[in-house]
C-alpha positions in Angstrom: -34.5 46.5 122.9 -34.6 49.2 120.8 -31.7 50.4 118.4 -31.1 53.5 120.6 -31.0 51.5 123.6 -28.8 48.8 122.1 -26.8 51.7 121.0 -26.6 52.9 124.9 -25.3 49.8 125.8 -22.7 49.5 123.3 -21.3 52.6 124.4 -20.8 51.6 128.0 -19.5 48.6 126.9 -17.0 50.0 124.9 -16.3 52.5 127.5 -15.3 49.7 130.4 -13.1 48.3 127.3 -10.9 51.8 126.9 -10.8 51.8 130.6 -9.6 48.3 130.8 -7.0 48.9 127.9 -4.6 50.5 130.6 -4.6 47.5 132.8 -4.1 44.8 130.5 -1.6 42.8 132.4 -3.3 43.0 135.4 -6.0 40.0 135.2 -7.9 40.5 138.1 -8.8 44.1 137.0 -9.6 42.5 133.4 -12.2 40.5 135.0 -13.6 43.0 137.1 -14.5 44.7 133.7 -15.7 41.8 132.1 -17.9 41.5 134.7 -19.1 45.3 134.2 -19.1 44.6 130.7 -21.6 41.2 131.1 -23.9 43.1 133.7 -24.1 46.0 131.2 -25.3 43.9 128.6 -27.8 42.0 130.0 -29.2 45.1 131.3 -32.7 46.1 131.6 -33.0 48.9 129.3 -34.9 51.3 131.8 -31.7 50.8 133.7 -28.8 50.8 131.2 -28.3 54.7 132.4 -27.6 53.9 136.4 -24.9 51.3 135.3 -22.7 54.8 134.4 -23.0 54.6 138.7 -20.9 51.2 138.4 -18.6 52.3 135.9 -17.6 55.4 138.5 -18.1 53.1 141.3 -15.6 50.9 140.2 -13.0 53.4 139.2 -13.0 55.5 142.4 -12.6 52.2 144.7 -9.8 50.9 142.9 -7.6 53.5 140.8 -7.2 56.0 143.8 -3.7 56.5 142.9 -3.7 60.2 141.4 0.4 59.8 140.9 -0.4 57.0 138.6 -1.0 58.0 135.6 -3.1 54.3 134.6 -5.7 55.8 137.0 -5.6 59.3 135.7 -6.0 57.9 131.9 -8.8 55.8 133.2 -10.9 58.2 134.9 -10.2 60.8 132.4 -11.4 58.1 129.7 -14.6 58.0 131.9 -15.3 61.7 132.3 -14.9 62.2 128.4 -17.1 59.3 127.6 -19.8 60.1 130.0 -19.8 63.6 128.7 -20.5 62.6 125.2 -22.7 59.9 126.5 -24.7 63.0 128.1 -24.9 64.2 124.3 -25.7 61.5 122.3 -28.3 59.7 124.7 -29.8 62.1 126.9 
């Protein structure tokens, strides 16, 4: 794995962690990231882009709330990472 690619998935990793910040005291949410987080990292890197797809596909199946303003920090947290992702990787 190259630097850049090991860079790639730092970034998504980090991003399911600010995600993840809001929902601290809920565990089962925690672990869903972790999981994101361990599937991220043990990534292919030819594939470490598509796993922005489970990132989104996460948040839209489970913070659907758009009153609650966990869910709105989270998806916002993914739409300005994925835009800078967009400008520093591809």
């Amino acid at each position: 794995m190259t630097s850049q690619e090991q860079s790639q998935a730092f970034y998504l990793a980090e991003t399911v962690t600010l995600i993840g910040k809001n929902f601290l005291s809920d565990k089962q949410i925690t672990r869903d990231l972790n999981s994101i987080i361990d599937s991220i990292m043990h990534a292919a890197p030819e594939i470490i882009n598509k796993k922005w797809m489970d990132i989104y596909l996460y948040c839209s199946n489970h913070f659907t709330d758009v009153d609650n303003m966990q869910h709105y920090k989270a998806f916002n947290t993914y739409q300005e990472r994925y835009s800078k992702y967009k400008t520093l990787f591809i």
